[in-house]
Phi, psi and omega in degrees: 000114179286131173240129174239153172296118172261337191192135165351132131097332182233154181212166192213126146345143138190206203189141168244173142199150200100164155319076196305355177266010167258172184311123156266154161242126189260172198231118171234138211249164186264191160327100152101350198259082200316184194297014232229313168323317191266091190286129199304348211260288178328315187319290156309327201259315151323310181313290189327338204235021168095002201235141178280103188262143171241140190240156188205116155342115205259163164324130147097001167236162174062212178238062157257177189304155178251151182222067179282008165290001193237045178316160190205089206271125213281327183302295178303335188281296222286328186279312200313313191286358186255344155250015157080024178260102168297298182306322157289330191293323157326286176317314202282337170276129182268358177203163157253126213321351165290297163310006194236330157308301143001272169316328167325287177317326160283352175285300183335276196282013139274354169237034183058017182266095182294296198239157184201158180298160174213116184257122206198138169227144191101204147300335167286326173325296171319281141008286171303310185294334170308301205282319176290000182262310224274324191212064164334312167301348162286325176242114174327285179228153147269178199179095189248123195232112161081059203171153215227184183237017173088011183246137176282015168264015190203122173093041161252155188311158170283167172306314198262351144334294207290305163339274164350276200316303203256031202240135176279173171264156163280156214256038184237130188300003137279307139336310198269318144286346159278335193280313171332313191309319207286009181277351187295355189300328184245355199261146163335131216261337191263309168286344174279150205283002207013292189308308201300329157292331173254044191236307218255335157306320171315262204332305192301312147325301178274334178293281188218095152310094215218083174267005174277322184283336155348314180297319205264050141247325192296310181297347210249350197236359182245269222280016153296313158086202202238150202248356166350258186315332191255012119298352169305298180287359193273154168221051200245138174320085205221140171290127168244112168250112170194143184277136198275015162271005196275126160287337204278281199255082196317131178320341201284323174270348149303310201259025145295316175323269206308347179257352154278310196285113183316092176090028149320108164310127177242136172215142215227102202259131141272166182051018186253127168229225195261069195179117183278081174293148150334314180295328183274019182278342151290334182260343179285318154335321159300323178276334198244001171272292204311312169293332187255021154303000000 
């Protein structure tokens, strides 16, 4: 797996597949989830359909830089922010979705890529809109899939969702894989997997453990703040992808996603939840070659 410099300090995981001389696309991944959420087989079947997919580690996951001098107690961040001390909460995260944006951008241009489609799910959603807002000129189309704009009246989790998410898993690789099972909580009510979830925690596991940075990617996605206005102003082409099963980021923040950017595309997946089953991979394929024709 090649790893590059993006930046002082930092290097990034990353896979390419295709043609580097057709249109890239780059993949950008969510919360706590290495490149590996972006399955390789999706990967392939993109490539197949003409476009140079790039897939990548984000900072503080997999085998990108970890910025383990900046420990982070999940307990102190979560009170600082729930009793409005912005500023302890500030300290306590060493970067923000603009650095991570950032990185994207330094992957590019460390693989000659001036400019690319940007696909982005999740906290990658987040991301990707960071890189079509902070250097428009760069990114071809957007693609925000399963993913919000950072205003708390949108997108927010279900209750027992949310539980999952800030519940740690435990850290002995038989543990880490049975804990998985509890993501059916958000995942597509008609497809989803329990084995395809302990499938993808094993790999993920042995390929890199890393549960601390979760805390400072979780900080960099809270204290980042809402992206409201200066989506109002983007003129960068861009696709709202979201599934109307997702419990972890409620559809309500696609279709906000899709009613600030001026001339957004919304496409409302059924049976899809905060999760690409294998069944549903034609048409978003369809959809993210047809945008980035």
């Amino acid at each position: 797996m090649p790893i590059v410099d993006v930046s002082p300090g930092v290097s990034l995981a990353y896979e390419t597949f295709g043609d580097p001389g057709d249109p890239p696309v780059l993949l950008v991944m969510g919360f706590g989830a290495q490149m590996l959420a972006w399955h390789e087989d999706f990967c392939r079947a993109l490539a197949d359909r003409g476009r140079h997919v790039i897939r990548y580690d984000n900072r503080d996951c997999g085998l990108s830089t970890k910025f383990e001098e900046h420990p982070v107690d999940m307990g102190e961040f979560i009170a600082a922010v729930s009793s409005g001390d912005i500023p302890a909460a500030l300290a306590m995260v060493p970067y923000r979705l603009l650095d991570m944006a950032d990185d994207g951008f330094g992957l590019l241009t460390a693989l000659g890529v001036e400019r690319a489609h940007v696909v982005g799910a999740s906290m990658g959603g987040m991301i990707a809109q960071t890189m079509a807002l902070s250097c428009p000129e760069r990114v071809l189309t957007l693609t925000s899939m399963m993913s919000s704009t950072g205003e708390s009246a949108y997108g927010q989790a279900a209750p027992e969702a949310q539980a999952v998410l800030f519940r740690p898993r435990p850290a002995d690789r038989e543990g880490y894989i049975a804990a998985a099972e509890e993501e059916l909580v958000w995942a597509s009510k008609r497809y989803g997997d329990a084995a395809v979830l302990r499938e993808l925690a094993a790999d993920s596991y042995d390929r890199a453990y890393c549960p601390a940075g979760i805390g400072r990617q979780l900080g960099a996605m809270i204290l980042s703040g809402s992206r409201a206005d200066a989506l109002r102003e983007l003129r960068v082409p861009t696709l709202v992808i979201h599934g109307l099963d997702d419990t972890l980021i409620d559809p309500s923040g696609g279709r906000r996603t899709a009613d600030l950017v001026p001339g957004a595309e919304l496409l409302l997946i059924p049976d899809m939840g905060h999760d690409r089953p294998r069944e549903l991979w034609p048409e978003l394929i369809d959809a993210l070659v047809a945008h980035s024709g």
